[in-house]
N, C-alpha and C positions, 0 to 999 in steps of 0.2 A: 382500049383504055377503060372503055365501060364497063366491059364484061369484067377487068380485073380489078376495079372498084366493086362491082354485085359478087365476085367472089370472096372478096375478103368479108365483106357485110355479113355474107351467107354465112363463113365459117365464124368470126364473130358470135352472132347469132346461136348456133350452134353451140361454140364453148361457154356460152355463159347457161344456154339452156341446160347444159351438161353438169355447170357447177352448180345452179341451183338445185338443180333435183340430186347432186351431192350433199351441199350444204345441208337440205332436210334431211336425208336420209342418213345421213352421220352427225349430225345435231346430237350436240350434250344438255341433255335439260339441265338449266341452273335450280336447285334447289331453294323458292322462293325465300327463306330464310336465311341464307347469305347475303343478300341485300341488305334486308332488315337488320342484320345483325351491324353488318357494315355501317350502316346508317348510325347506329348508335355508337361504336367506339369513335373514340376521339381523334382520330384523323392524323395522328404525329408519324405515322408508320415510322416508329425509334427502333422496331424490333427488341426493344424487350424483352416478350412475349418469346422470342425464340422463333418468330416464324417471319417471316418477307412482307414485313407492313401490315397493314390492317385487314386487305384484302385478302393474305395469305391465312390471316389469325380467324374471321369469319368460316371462309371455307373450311378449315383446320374444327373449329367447334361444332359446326352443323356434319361435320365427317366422323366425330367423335372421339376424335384424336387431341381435342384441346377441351379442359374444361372452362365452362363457363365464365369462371372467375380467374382466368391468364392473363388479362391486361393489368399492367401493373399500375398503369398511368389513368385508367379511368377509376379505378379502386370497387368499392363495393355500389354505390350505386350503379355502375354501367353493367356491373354484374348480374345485380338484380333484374335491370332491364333484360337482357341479354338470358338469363334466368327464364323471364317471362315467354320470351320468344317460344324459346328449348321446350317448355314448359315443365322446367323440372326446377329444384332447390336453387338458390346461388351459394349456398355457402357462404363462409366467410374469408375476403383476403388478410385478414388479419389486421393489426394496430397498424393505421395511418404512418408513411414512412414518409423520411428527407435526408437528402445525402448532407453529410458533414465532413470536414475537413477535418482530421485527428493530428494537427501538427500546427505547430505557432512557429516554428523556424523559418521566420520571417530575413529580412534584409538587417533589422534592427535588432535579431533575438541567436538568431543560428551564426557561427564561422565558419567564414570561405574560404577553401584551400587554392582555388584556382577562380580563373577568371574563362567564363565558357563562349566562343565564339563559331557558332552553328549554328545547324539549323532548328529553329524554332520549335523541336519537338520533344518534350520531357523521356520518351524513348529514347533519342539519338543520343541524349545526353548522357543519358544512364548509362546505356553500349560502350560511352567513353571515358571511361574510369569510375562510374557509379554515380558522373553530377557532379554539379562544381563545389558543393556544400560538407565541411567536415564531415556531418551524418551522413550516416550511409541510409539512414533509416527517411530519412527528410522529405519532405515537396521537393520538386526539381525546380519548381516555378515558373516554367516557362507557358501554363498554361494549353496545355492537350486538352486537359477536360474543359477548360470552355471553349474549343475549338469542337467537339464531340457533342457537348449538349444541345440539343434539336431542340432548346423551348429557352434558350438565351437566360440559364439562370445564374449561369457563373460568370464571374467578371473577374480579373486581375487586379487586386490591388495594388497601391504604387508602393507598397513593401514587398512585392513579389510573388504575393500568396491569393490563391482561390478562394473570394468571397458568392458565398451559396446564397441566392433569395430563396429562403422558402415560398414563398407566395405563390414563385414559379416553376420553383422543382415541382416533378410530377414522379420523382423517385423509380425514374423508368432503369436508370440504373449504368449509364453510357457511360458516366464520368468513374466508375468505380472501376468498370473492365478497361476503360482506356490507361487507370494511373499504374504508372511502371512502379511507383513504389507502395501501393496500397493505402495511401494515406486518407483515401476516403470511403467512407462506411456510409451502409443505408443504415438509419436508426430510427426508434421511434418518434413521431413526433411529440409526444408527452412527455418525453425523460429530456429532465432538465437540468442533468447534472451530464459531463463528457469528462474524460482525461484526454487532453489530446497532444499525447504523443505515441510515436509508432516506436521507439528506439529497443533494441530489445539490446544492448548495450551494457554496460556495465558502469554503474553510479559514478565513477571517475572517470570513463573514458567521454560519458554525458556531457559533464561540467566542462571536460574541457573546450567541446562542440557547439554547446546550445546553453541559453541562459536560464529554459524555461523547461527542459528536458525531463522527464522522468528519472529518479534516480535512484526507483525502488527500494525506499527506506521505508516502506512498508508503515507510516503514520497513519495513510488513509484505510487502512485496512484494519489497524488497531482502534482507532477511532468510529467507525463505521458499528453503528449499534446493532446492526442487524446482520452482519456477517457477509453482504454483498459485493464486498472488495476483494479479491485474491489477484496479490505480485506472484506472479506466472512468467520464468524466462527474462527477471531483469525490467520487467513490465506490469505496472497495475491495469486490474481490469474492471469494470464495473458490470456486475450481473441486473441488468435492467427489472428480473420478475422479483428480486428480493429489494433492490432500492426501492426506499420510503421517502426519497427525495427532501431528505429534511438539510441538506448543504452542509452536516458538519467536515467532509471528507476536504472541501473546496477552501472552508474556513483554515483548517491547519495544514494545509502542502503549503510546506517548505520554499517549494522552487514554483509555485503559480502555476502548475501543468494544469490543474483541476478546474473548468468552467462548470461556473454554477448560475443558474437562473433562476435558482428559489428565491421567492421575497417571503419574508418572514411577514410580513403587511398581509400576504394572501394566506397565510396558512394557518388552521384554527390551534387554540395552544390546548393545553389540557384546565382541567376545571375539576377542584375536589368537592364534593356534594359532601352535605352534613352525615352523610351515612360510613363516613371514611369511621375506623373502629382503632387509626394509628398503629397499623401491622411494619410498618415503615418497608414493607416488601418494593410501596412505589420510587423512595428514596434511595433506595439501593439498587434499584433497576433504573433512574435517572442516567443518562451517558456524560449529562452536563451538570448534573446536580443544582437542577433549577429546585427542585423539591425538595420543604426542611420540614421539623414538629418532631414533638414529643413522641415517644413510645405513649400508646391509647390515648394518644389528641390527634384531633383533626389536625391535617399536615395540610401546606400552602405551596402554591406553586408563583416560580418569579415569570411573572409573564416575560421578561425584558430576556433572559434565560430559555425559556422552553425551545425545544426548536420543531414542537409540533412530530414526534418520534411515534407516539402512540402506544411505547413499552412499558409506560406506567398503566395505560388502561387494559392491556395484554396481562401484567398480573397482579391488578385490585381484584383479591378473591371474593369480595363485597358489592363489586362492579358501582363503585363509588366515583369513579374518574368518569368524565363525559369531554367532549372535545367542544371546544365553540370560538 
């Protein structure tokens, strides 16, 4: 019995003396920089990034297969850090994003064809006849994407629709790949104008679905001073680098698709200085015709009117207009 007690001890002994001097001898040095790197992203491992958590995305940069600035959810300061590490540039990841919901077909706005009893997941639904809601184009509402976001920012309204906190989106981007019907877009968080509908439909087939639908009659696009708007497929679109955010598009739609956040309280109006020479070029580049006067008199602006455009000071060839 003893000897086969000091047997076992012995080989014991032996196997582990055997795996140590493996262990060393096949040891991967960890690159002290994946640590550190790791230390500084934000810990949601959303994969985002494209890589297996955080720890995959560390390794992934110090390998040189990921740059710097991949985290979508730390944005540019983690980059910068993470920058520093590397010791190279961070670059820049671009205008601060937030996912949004491009669709109001709500329980009080959209028609229901059918009544859907499954399971709880905006896929299964689709799979089965496209969703219970006239649109084809529509939210399914059962809520996928706030089932998929890792940082608790969407919640289900009691109309059936995905309400976004920005506070806590980190625009990692989970609820956009998850929606079966595309209805939500990362966008900038500066632009404060959205059309939100997806319907690529046709202006009658709209009305007869949804109350608040697009139905590309092209107002906003005719109205739109700056040429930012193009109906594309049945659908308005807003080009976020030409919008000047002045809300007249939001002002004249028709059917309220158009969300606008401008306040007219926040935005400077225009101002003619005594050097105006009355070319009335600004009066006739007005989109709203806040600006009136005489041919060679100083011309006046309706502050109550302006919507703050900037196209009268684009062509005062006197550079008589100033904004305040």
């Amino acid at each position: 019995m003893v000897a086969a007690v000091l047997s076992l001890a012995i080989a014991g002994l032996a196997l582990g003396a055997i795996l140590a001097i493996a262990a060393k001898k096949f040891a991967v040095e960890v690159d002290e920089r994946v640590p550190k790197i790791r230390e500084v992203l934000p810990g949601a491992n959303c994969g985002a990034c494209g890589y297996p958590g955080c720890d995959g995305l560390a390794a992934a940069i110090v390998a040189g297969s990921a740059p710097v600035n991949a985290c979508p959810v730390g944005g540019n300061p983690v980059a910068e850090q993470i920058a520093a590490i590397m010791g190279v540039e961070a670059g820049s990841t671009g205008e601060p994003k937030v996912a949004k919901v491009i669709c109001q077909g709500d329980q009080s706005n959209a028609v229901f064809r059918s009544e859907y009893d499954g399971p709880m997941s905006c896929k299964a639904a689709t799979m089965l006849g496209g969703g219970p809601k006239g649109c084809s184009y529509a939210c399914v509402g059962l809520g996928t994407c706030a089932q998929v976001c890792p940082f608790g920012a969407i919640t289900m309204s009691d109309k059936g629709l995905p309400v976004i906190d920005g506070e806590l989106c980190t625009a990692c981007g989970k609820c956009v790949e998850a929606c079966p019907k595309k209805v939500i877009e990362l966008v900038n968080r500066s632009q404060p104008v959205w059309i939100l509908c997806n319907s690529q439909a046709k202006g009658a087939e709209v009305r007869k679905v949804c109350k608040v639908g697009c139905i590309a009659c092209g107002i906003c696009a005719k109205v739109c001073p700056v040429d930012a708007i193009e109906v594309k497929n049945n659908l308005a679109k807003i080009d976020p680098a030409k919008c000047i955010k002045c809300g007249l598009c939001a002002q004249k739609c028709p059917m309220h698709t158009i969300e606008s956040h401008v306040k007219g309280e926040d935005k400077k109006k225009a101002n003619i200085t005594d050097e105006c020479i009355g070319c009335t070029l600004c009066a006739k580049n007005c989109p709203v015709q806040a600006i009136s006067g005489e041919v060679k008199q100083k011309h006046v602006v309706d502050q109550e009117k302006c919507i703050g455009c900037e196209l009268c000071v684009q062509k005062c060839p006197k550079k008589a207009i100033n904004m305040q």
